[in-house]
C-alpha positions in Angstrom: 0.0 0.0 0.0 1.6 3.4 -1.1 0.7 6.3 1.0 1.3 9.7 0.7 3.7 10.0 -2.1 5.2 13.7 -2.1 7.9 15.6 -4.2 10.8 13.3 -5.1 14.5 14.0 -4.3 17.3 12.1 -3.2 16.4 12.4 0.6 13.0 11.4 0.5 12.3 8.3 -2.0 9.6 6.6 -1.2 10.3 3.5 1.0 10.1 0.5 -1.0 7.1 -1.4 -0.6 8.6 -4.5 -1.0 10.3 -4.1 2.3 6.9 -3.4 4.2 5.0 -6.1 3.0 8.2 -8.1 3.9 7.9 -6.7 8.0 4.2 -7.4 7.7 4.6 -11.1 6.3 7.5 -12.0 8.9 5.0 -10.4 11.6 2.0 -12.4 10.2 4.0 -15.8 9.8 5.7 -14.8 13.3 9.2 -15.4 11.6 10.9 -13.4 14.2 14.6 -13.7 13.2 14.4 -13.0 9.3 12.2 -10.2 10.6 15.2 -8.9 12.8 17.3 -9.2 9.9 15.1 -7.6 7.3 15.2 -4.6 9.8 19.1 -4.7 10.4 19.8 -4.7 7.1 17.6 -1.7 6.4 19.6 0.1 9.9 20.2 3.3 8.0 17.1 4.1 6.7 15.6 3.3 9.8 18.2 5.9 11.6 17.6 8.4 8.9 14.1 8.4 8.3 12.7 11.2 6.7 9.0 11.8 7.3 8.8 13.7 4.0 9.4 10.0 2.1 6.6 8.7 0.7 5.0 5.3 2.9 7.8 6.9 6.0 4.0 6.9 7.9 3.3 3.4 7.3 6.8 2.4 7.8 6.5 3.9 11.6 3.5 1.6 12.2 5.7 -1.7 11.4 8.1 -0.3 13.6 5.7 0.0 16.3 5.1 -3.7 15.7 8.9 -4.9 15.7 9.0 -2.8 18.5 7.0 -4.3 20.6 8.0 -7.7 19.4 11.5 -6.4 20.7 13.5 -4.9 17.7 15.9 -2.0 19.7 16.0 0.3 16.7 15.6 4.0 17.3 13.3 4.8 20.3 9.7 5.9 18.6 9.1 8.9 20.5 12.3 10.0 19.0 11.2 8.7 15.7 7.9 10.6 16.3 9.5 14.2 17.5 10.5 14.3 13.4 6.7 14.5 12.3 7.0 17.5 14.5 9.6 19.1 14.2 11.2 18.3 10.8 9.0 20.2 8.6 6.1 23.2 10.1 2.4 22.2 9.6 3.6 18.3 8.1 0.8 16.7 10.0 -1.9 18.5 8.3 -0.6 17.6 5.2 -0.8 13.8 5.9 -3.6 12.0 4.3 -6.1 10.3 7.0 -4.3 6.4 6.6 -1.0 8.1 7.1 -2.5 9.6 10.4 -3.8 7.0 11.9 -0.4 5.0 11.1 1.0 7.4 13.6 -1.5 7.6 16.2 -1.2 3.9 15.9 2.5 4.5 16.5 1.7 6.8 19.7 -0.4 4.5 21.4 2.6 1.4 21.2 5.0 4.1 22.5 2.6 5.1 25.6 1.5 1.8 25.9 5.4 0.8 26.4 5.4 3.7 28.8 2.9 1.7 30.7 0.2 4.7 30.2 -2.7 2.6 29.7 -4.9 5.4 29.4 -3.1 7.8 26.8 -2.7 4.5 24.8 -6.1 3.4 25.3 -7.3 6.7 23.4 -4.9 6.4 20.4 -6.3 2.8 19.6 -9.9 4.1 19.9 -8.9 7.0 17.4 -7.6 4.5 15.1 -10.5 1.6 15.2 -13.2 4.9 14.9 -12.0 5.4 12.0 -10.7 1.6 10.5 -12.8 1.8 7.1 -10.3 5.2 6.4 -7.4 2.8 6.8 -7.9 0.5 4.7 -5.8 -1.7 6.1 -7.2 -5.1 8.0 -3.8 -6.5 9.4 -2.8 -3.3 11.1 -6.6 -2.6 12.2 -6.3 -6.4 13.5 -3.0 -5.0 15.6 -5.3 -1.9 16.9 -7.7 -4.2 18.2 -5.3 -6.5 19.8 -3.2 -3.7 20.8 -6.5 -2.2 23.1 -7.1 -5.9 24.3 -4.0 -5.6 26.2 -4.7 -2.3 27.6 -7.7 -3.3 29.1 -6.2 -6.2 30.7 -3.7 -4.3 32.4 -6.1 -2.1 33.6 -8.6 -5.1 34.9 -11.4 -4.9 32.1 -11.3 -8.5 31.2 -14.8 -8.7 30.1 -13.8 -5.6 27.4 -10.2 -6.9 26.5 -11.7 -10.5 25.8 -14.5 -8.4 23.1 -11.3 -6.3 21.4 -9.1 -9.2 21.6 -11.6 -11.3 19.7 -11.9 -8.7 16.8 -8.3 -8.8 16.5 -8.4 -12.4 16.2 -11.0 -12.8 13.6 -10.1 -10.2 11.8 -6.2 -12.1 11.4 -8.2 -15.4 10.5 -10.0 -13.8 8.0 -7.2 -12.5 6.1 -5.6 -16.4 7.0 -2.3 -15.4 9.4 -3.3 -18.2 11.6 0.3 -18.0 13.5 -0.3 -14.3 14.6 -4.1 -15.1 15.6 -2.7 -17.5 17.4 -0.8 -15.0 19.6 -3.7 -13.1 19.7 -5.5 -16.7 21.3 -2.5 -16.8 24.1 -4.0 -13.2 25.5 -7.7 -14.9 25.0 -7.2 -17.7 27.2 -5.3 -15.8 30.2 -8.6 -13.7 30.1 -10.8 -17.0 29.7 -8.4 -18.1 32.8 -9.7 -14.5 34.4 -13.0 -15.8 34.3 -13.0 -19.0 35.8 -13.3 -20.7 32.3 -10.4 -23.0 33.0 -11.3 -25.6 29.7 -12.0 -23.0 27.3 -8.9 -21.1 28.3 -6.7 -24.8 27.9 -7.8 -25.5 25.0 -7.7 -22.3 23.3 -3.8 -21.8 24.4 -2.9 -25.2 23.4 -3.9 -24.8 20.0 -2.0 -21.6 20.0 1.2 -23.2 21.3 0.7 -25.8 18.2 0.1 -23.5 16.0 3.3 -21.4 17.0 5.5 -24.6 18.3 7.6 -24.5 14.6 8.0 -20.8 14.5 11.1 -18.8 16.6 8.4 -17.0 18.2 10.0 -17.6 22.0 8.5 -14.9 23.7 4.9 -16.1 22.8 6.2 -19.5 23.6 7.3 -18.2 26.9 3.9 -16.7 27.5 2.2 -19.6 27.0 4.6 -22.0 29.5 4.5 -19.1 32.2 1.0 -19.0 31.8 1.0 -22.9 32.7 2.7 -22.2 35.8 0.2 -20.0 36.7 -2.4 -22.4 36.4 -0.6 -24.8 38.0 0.4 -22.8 40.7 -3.9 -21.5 41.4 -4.4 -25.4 41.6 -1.3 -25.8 44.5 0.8 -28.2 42.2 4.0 -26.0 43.1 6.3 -28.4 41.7 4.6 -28.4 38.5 4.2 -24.4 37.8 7.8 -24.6 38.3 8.9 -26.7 35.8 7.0 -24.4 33.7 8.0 -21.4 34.6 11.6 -22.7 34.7 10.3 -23.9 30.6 9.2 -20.2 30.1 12.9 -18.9 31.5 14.7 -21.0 28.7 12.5 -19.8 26.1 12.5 -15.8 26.8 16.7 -16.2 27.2 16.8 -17.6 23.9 15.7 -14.5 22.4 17.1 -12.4 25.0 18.9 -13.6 28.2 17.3 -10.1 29.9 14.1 -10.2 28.5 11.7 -8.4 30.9 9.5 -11.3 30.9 12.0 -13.3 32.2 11.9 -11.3 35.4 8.0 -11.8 35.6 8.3 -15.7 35.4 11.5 -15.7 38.5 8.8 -13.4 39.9 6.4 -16.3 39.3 8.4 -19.1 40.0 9.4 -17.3 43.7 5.9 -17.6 44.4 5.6 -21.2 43.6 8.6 -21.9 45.7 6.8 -19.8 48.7 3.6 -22.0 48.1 5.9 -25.1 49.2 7.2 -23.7 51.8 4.2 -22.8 53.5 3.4 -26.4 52.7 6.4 -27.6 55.0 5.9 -25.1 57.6 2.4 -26.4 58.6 3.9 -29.9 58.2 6.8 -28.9 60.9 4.1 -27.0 62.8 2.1 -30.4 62.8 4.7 -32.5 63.5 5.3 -29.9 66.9 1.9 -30.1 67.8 1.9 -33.9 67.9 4.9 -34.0 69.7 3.7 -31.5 72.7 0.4 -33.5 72.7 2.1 -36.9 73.2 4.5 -35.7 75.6 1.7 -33.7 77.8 -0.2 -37.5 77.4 2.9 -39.2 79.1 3.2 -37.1 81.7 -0.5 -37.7 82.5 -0.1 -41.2 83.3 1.4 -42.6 86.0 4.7 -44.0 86.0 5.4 -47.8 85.2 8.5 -50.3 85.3 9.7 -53.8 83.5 8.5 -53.5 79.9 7.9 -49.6 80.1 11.3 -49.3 79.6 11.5 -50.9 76.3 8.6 -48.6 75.4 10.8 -45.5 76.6 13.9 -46.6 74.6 11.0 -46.7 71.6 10.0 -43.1 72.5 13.5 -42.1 72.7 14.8 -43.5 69.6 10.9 -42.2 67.9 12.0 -38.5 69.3 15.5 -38.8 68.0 14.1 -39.6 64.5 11.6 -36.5 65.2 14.2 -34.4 65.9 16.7 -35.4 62.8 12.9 -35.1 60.3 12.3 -31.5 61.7 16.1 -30.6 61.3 15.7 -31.5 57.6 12.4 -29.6 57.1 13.6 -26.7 58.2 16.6 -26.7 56.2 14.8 -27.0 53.4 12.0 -24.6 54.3 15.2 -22.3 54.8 16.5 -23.2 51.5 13.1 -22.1 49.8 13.2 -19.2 51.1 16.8 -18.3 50.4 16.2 -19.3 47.1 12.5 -17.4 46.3 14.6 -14.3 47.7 17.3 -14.8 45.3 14.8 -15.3 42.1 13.4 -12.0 43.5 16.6 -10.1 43.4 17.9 -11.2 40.0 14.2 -10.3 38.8 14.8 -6.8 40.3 18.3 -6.5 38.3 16.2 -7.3 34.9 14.0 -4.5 35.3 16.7 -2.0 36.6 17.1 -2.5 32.9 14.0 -2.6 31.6 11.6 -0.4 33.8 8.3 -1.8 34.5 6.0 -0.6 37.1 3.9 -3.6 37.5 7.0 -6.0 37.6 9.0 -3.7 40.0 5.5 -3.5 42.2 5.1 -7.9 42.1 8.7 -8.1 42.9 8.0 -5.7 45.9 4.9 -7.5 46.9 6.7 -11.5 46.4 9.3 -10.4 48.7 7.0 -8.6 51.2 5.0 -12.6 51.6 8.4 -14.2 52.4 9.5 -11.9 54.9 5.7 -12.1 56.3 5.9 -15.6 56.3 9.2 -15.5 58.2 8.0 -13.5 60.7 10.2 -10.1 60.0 7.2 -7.9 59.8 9.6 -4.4 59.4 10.7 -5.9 55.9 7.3 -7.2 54.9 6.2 -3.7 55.2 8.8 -2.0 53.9 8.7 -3.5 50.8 4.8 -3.3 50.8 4.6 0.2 51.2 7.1 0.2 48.1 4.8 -2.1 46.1 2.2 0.8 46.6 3.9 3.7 46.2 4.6 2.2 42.4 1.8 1.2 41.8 0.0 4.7 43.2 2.7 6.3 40.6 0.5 4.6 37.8 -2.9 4.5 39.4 -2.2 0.2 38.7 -5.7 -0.1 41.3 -4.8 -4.3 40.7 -1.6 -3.9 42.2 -2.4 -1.2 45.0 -5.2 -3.6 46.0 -2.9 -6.6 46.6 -1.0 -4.2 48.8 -3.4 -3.0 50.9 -4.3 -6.6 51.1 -1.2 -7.4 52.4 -0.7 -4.9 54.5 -4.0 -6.2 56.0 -2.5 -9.4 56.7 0.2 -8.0 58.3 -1.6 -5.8 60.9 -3.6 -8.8 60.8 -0.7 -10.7 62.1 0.8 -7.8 64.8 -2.8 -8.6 66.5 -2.5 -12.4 66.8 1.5 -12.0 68.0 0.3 -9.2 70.5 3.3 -7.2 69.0 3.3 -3.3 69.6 0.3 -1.0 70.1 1.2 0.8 73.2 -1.1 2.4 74.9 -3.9 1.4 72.2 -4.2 -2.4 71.8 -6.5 -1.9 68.9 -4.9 0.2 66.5 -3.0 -2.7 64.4 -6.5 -4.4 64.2 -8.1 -1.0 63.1 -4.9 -0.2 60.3 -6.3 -4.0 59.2 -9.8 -2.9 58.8 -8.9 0.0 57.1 -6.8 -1.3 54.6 -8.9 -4.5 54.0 -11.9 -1.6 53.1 -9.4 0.3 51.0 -8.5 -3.1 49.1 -12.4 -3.6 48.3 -12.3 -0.1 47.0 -9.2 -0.4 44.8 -10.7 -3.4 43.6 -13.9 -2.1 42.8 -12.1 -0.2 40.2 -11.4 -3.7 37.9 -13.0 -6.9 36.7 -10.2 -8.5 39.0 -13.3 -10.5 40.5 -10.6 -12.6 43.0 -9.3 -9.4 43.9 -12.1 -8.3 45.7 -13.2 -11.9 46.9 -9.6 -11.8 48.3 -10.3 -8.0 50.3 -13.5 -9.1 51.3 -11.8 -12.6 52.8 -9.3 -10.2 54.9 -11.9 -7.9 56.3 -13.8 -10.8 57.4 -10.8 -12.2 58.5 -10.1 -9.1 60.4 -13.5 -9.0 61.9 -13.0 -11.9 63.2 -9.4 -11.2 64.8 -8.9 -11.4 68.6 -9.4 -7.9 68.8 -12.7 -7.2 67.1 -14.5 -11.1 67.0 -17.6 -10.1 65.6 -18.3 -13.0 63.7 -21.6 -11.5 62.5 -20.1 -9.0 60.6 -17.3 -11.7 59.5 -20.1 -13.9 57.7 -21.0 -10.8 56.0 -18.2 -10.8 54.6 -17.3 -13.9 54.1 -20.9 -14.4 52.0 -19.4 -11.1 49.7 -16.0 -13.4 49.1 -18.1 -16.2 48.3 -20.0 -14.3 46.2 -17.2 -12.5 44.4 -14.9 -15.5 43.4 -18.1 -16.2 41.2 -17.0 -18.9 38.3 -13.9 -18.2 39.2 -11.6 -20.9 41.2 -9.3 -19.5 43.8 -5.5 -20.3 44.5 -4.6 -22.8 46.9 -3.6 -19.5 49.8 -6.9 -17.9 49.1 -9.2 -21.3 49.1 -7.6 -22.4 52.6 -7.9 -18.6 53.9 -11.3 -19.1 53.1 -11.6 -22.2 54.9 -10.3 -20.8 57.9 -12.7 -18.1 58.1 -15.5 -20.1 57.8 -14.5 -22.3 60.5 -14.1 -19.1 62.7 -17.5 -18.3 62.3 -18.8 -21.6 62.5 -17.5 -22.0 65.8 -18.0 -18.3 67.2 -21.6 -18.0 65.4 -24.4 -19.2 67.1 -27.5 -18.8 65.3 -27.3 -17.9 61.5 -28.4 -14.5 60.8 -30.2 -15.3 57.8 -32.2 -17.8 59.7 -33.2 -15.3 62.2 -34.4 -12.4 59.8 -36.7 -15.5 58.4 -37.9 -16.4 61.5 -39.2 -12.6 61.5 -40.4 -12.6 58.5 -37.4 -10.5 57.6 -37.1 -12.0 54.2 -36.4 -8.6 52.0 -36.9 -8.9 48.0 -35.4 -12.3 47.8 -38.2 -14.8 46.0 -39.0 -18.3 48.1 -37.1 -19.7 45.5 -33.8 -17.6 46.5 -34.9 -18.5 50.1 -35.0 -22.1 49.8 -31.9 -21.8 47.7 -29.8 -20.5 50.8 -31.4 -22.0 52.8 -30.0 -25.5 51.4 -26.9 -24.0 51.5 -26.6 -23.3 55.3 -27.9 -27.0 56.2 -26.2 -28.8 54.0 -22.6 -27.2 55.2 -23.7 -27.3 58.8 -25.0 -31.3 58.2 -21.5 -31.8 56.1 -19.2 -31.0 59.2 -21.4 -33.3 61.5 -21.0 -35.8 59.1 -17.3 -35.6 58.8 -17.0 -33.7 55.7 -18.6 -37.2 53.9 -20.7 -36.1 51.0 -21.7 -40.0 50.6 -23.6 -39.4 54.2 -25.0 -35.6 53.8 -26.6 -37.8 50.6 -28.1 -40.0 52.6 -28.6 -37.9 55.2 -30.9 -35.7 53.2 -32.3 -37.7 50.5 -30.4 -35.9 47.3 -27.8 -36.8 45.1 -24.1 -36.3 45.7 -23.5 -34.1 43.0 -26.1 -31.7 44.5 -24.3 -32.1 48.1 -20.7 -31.1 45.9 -22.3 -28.3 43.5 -23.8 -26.4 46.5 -20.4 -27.2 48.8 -18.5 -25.6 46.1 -20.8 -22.3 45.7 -20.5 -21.9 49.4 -16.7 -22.1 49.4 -16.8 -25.6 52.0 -14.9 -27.9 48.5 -13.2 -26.7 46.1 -15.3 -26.9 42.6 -14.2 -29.1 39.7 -12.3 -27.6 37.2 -15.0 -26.1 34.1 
């Protein structure tokens, strides 16, 4: 497509078309390497671009896209400034396609600015007016391009509609390899939604469709966002064997890739989940122990075969001893090495700034030092997480801050640590930022997010310090009722758990069941009525019958898969995979 063609001299020939539809074919057949080369080989008319040359617009757009795939040419803002500045009133001379090639080109350079919303309005610019363009690959990139905008910013439901254009649109003009990296941001927001099967099998015909190609990056994506998966469903081992897959393919394009910082960002977390894994294991193992030897001393003391059963005990306690020596060695050795993954995560984006990455790493660090007990270093590097993320108004990432910071003041109050002359003021810092989470998050489609703050603030409620566990099943019914479709991690599912034992055994009478018993029954139908009701027996009935869904059955006269679906909705088992 020629565009613009102006007065010719020796400084501004048009650029070849051949060379375009070269970029755009390498992009479309995700041929990353000749693409590189094809560019390289073209490094001085890159450097030297004149915007007076005829197709210079349309070249700026392809740059964009090689740009973002990870060409280091010029920067584009600089390449930008020259529309400016290199001849007065050039803009207004540019026809409309060559326009929107730029605007196009401004929204990639904010977007890599991580200014969602400058970027946001550049791609709405160019898709109002697509039919001026005449030009379905790069409109398929616009659409794409505002997908990921909107993810960042927590608008799944949105980014999953643009994302789809994009898709079809690349389909339709049959580049099946660069709808298929289109598909890898489709199933992370299918994963968003709960919609684990869909999500599956939409990224593993993407990763077949791109297995052949050098496209490592999209490779990685698609590994790392295994791990993730793997990691929400507790198999820690497994997420890092992908993420440690990802790694290997992001350094064989580039050995500082910035994605490789988010998967040793990743892969610390995994690591973290095992070691909270061992630590209740050795905490376990401890409690056994204190409870045998407080049973011993109970009973009287005895002679002749006894002593046989001490040497047992002894040689038992010595094996005890050696077992918890190991675990803690190697719950040390996690931790020393999540740390580590951390900090070399940190030197990747000293080099390649990222707000969100910086704020993770902040946030992965702050958990292991919470889990370790130094609180001082858990909030430091909290309050860090936030201030970058306040920087860029990221409400996903201040959300999980003040999320943590709620389970830190959470945890002050059960270790009785500080608070002078007011006892209650880390459990009130709790509250606080548990209701300032559920605001943040209110600001996103991130529905876990705010089943996460809810969880917290009726976690908090139920502290040592406030225990109202009325006002914890209130929230605790809003956690449920966020997390939706969507499954929780294996931290957030057992947090859950634990809160609803806390009220179960603090709670006396439901409240639900005594607004009915008033006639208190507000606009709900009898059918929503009966509905929760069912739900309040048949949890109650399933921890007096042992947490056996074969007996709650029988119990009640209905079918196990009726005992398991309603389980699941209330948060008591965790649902099947959809």
């Amino acid at each position: 497509m020629m565009m613009g063609a102006r007065r010719s001299t020796p400084a501004n020939l048009p650029i070849d078309a051949g060379f375009l539809s070269q970029l755009q074919q390498h992009v479309a057949a995700r041929e990353i390497e000749r693409g590189m080369a094809c560019l390289r080989s073209h490094q001085d008319l890159i450097s030297n671009l004149n915007p007076c040359q005829g197709n210079a617009a349309l070249l700026m757009a392809h740059l964009a896209i090689w740009t973002d795939i990870g060409f280091s040419g010029p920067p584009l803002r600089e390449l930008l400034k020259r529309f400016e500045h290199f001849e007065p009133g050039l803009r207004s001379q540019l026809s409309i396609a060559e326009y929107i090639c730029l605007r196009l080109t401004e929204g990639m350079a904010a977007m890599a600015e991580e200014a969602e919303e400058t970027a946001s309005g550049h791609f709405d610019f160019v898709l109002s007016l697509g039919e001026e363009l005449h030009d379905r690959f790069l409109l398929a990139i616009a659409y794409f391009w505002k997908g990921r905008c909107l993810r960042r910013r927590g608008d799944y439901d949105e980014a999953l509609i643009y994302t789809g254009k994009g898709r079809d649109l690349a389909l339709a003009l049959g580049h099946l390899r660069m709808a298929a990296v289109m598909q890898v941001l489709e199933s992370w927001l299918l994963f968003q939604q709960g919609k684990w099967k869909e999500a599956m099998r939409i990224s593993h015909a993407a990763e077949s469709a791109l297995r052949q190609t050098d496209d490592y990056v999209t490779l990685g994506n698609i590994q790392s966002f295994y791990g993730r998966m793997a990691r929400r469903e507790g198999r820690f081992d497994k997420a890092i064997e992908f993420f440690e897959c990802a790694i290997r393919y992001y350094g064989k394009r580039d050995p500082r890739h910035p994605n490789l910082a988010r998967s040793l960002a990743n892969m610390a977390l995994a690591k973290r989940g095992i070691a909270l894994q061992l630590q209740k294991r050795i905490d376990r193992d401890a409690q056994r122990r204190r409870k045998a030897s407080a049973d011993r001393q109970a009973k009287p003391g005895a002679t002749g075969p006894a002593s046989r059963n001490k040497d047992s005990r002894n040689r038992d306690s010595r094996d005890q001893d050696s077992r918890q020596h190991d675990y803690r060695g190697r719950l040390a050795h996690l931790r020393r090495e999540a740390l580590e993954h951390l900090e070399a995560a940190r030197a990747i984006y000293r080099q390649h700034p990222s707000h969100h990455g910086v704020g993770t790493v902040h946030l992965n660090a702050a958990y292991i030092h919470l889990d370790s007990g130094d609180f001082q270093r858990a909030e430091e590097e909290t309050a860090s997480a936030y201030d970058v993320a306040e920087e860029k108004q990221d409400y996903i990432l201040m959300g999980r801050a003040r999320i943590l910071q709620c389970m830190i003041e959470n945890a002050k109050v059960e270790e009785e640590i500080g608070g002078g002359a007011d006892p209650g003021s880390h459990a009130r810092r709790a509250l606080e930022f548990s209701q300032e989470a559920i605001d943040l998050a209110k600001h996103t489609q991130h529905h876990l997010l705010l089943a996460n703050a809810h969880l917290w603030q009726g976690l908090t409620r139920c502290n040592s310090f406030f225990d109202n566990p009325e006002a914890a099943r209130e929230s605790y019914d809003l956690a449920r009722a966020s997390c939706g479709a969507n499954q929780p991690d294996n931290n957030m599912w057992q947090d859950l758990q634990t809160l609803g034992a806390k009220i179960l055994r603090k709670a006396s009478v439901h409240p639900a069941l005594k607004a009915w018993s008033q006639g208190a029954v507000g606009e709900k139908t009898f059918r929503q009525i009966s509905e929760e009701f069912a739900e309040i027996v048949i949890a109650q009935v399933w921890e007096h019958e042992g947490r056996k869904v074969s007996r709650v059955a029988a119990r009640l006269s209905i079918s196990p898969k009726k005992v398991r679906r309603i389980l699941a909705r209330v948060g008591r088992r965790k649902p099947r995979q959809r």
